[in-house]
N, C-alpha and C positions, 0 to 999 in steps of 0.2 A: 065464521062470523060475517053477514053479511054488512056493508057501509055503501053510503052514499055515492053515487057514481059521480056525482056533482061536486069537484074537486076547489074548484074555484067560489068562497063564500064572496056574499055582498055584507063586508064588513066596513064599518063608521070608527077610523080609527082615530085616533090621537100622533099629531104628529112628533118627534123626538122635541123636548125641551129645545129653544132659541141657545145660544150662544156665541158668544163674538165669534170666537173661531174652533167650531167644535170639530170633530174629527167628518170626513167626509161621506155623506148620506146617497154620490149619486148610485145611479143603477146600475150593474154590471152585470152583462150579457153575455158573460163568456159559456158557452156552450160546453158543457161533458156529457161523455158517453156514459151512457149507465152502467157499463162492464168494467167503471172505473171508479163507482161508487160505495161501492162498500167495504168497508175496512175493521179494526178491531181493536177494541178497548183492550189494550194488552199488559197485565200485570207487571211491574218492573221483577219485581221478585221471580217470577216463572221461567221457565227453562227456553232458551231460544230457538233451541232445536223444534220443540213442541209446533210452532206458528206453520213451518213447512207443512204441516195435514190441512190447513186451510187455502193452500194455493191450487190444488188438485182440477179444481173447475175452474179457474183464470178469472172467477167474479172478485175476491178478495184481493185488492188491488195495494192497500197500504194499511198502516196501525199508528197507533202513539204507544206511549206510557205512564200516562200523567205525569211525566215529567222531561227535563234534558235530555235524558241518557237515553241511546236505541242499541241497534248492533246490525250486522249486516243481515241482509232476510233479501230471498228473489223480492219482498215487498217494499215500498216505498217509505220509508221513517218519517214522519211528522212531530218533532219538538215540543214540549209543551212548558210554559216556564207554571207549572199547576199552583204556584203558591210562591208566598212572601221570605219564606224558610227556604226556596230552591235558589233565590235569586244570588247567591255567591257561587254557586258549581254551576248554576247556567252562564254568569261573564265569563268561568273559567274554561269550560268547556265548548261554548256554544258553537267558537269560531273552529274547532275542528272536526267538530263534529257535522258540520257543514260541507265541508272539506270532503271527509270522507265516507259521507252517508249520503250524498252528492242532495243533501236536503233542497226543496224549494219550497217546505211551507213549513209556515212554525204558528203556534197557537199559545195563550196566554189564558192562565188562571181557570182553572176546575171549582162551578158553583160560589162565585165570590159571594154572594148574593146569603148563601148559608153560614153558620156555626161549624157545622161538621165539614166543611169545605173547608176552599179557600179565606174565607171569614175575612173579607176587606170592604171596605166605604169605598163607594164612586169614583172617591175625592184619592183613596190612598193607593187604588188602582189604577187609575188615572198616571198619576206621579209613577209609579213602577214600570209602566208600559211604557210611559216616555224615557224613560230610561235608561231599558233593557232590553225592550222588544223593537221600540221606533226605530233604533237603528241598522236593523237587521235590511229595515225596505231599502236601505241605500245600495245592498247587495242584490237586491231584485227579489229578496223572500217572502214570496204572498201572505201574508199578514191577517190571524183571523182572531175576532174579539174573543173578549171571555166569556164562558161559558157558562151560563145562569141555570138555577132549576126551574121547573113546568112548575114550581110554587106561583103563586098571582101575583107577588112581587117580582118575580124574575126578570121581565118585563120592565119593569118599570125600570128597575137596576140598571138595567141593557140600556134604556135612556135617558138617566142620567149620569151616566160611564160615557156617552158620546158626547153629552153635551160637554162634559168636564175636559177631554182626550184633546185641549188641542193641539194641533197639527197632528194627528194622529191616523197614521195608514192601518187602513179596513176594509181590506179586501170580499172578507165574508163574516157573516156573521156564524158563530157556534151557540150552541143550546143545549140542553138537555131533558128529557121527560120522560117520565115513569107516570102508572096509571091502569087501566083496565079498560080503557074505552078507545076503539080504534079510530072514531068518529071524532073524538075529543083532540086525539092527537091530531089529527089531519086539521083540526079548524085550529090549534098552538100554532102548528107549524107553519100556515098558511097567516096567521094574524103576525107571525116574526116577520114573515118576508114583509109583507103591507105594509107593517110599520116602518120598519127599517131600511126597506128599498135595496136588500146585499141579499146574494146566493147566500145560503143555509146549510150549515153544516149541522145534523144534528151528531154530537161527537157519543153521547150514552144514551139509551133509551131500552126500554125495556117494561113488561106485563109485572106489575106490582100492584097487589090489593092490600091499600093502605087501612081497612076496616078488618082487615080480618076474616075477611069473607074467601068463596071459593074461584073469586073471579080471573083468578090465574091459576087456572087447574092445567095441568100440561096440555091439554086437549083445548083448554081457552090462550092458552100463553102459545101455541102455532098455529089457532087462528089470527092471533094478534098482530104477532111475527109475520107471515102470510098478504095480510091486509096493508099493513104499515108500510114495509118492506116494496111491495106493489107500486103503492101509490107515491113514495119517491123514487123509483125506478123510472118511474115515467112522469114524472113531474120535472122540468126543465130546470126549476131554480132552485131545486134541492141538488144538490151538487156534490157530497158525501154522506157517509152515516157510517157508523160502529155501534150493533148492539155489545149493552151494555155487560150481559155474561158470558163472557169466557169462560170464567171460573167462578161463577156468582158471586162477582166482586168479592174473592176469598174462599167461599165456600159453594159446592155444588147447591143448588138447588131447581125449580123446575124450569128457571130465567136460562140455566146455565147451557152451553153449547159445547160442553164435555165432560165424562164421566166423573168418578170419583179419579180414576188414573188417570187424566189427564187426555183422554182419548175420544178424539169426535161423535160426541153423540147424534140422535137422530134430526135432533131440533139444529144438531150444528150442521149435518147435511144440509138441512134446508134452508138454511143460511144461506149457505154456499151454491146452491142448484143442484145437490150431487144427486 
C-alpha cells in the first residue's frame, strides 16, 4: 500500500476547550527510541507464558491488559484502570503492583467516549481520574489519558475530558483507531498530536473494514501494519503503539498476530521484525 511521504499535514485545528484550570496542555519533548515503541494489547485472560514469543527481536518492549493486573514478563507492564467497574481492585491492588512490576507508567479508561467501552461522560471521567489515577503522579508514574475511538467524536471527548481534569497530570495522550486507510490513520494521528500538544500513544489500532467490504484482506491488513507501523517508527512524537490483535480481540481473525494455538503467526513476525 503505497502513502504519502509527507508526514507532517497543514492542519487548522481547534484548540482544547478554555477552563479555569484544565489539566496541562504544554509540549513534551522527551525523546524515545523506536526499539522501545511497540508493545501489546495483551488479553487478561491469556496465558502468560505465551507473551515470551514476542520478545525474540528486542522490538516488543512492553504490554498492558486493559486493566490493573500484569505479571512478570522480560517486558515492561503498563496499568490500566480500563473502566468504572475496575476502580475497587485497582485502589486495592495498584500500590503493589507498582512495587513489584517495578511499574512507571499507568494509563486510564479503554474508549470512554463508546457504549461497548468504557461508556463514561467527560465529567464522570474527569472525577475518577482525580481520584484514582492523580495520585499515582506523586510517585513519579507518567500518567497517560484515556483512550478515545478514531470515531469523530473521540476527539472531541479528548477535549472536553481536559478541560473538565483539573489539576490533572498528562503526560501523554492515548488513542485508539481501526479503519482501512493507512493515509487516514497518519492525518488521526497527526491531528491528536496538533491538538493536544502530548506524545501519543496509540494503545489499539488495527485494519478493520467497517462496510463489509474486502479492505482488510490479509494481503491489505500487512500492508496496513507495514505503512502505519513505519510511519510511527520514525515519527518523533509518537512514542508507543500496541496493535490491536493478539488474539483478534478474542478470536483469531486476519487482524490477529497468532494462530488459532496461540502461536506467532506471519503477520506477528512482522510485527516484531523477525
Amino acid at each position: 500500500m503505497l502513502y504519502p511521504l509527507a508526514w507532517s499535514l497543514a492542519l487548522t485545528l481547534l484548540a482544547p476547550p478554555a477552563s479555569a484550570h484544565p489539566a496541562t496542555l504544554a509540549p513534551d519533548a522527551r525523546a524515545v527510541s523506536s526499539s522501545a515503541k511497540a508493545g501489546l494489547a495483551w488479553p487478561a485472560n491469556e496465558p502468560s507464558g505465551d507473551i515470551q514469543q514476542f520478545t525474540t527481536t528486542g522490538k516488543v518492549q512492553w504490554f498492558y491488559t486493559f486493566g490493573p493486573a500484569g505479571f512478570a514478563s522480560a517486558l515492561e507492564f503498563v496499568p490500566m484502570l480500563g473502566s468504572a467497574g475496575q476502580a475497587a481492585d485497582w485502589d486495592a491492588t495498584i500500590a503493589g503492583t507498582i512495587a513489584s512490576l517495578h511499574v512507571t507508567h499507568a494509563m486510564g479508561f479503554s474508549e470512554p467516549d463508546q457504549a461497548a467501552g468504557a461508556n463514561l461522560s467527560p465529567a464522570a471521567a474527569a472525577a475518577l481520574w482525580q481520584q484514582h489515577i492523580q495520585p499515582l503522579a506523586q510517585q513519579g508514574i507518567v500518567l497517560g489519558s484515556p483512550a478515545p475511538s478514531s470515531a469523530p467524536a473521540g476527539l472531541t471527548w479528548l477535549q472536553q475530558w481536559f478541560a473538565l481534569c483539573s489539576g490533572c497530570t498528562v503526560d501523554f495522550v492515548a488513542m485508539h483507531w481501526t479503519g482501512t486507510s493507512a493515509t487516514a490513520f497518519i492525518e488521526d494521528v497527526t491531528e491528536f498530536h496538533d491538538v493536544l500538544q502530548k506524545p501519543i500513544w496509540v494503545t489499539e489500532w488495527a485494519c478493520e473494514d467497517d462496510n463489509g467490504g474486502d479492505g482488510c484482506s490479509p494481503e491489505n491488513v500487512a500492508s496496513f501494519m507495514s505503512a502505519t507501523q513505519q510511519f510511527m517508527d520514525t515519527t518523533d512524537f509518537v512514542e508507543r503503539y500496541a496493535w490491536s490483535g493478539v488474539f483478534g480481540l478474542g478470536f483469531v481473525t486476519d487482524d490477529s498476530i497468532v494462530d488459532a494455538n496461540g502461536n506467532i503467526n506471519a503477520l506477528g513476525e512482522q510485527y516484531i521484525g523477525a
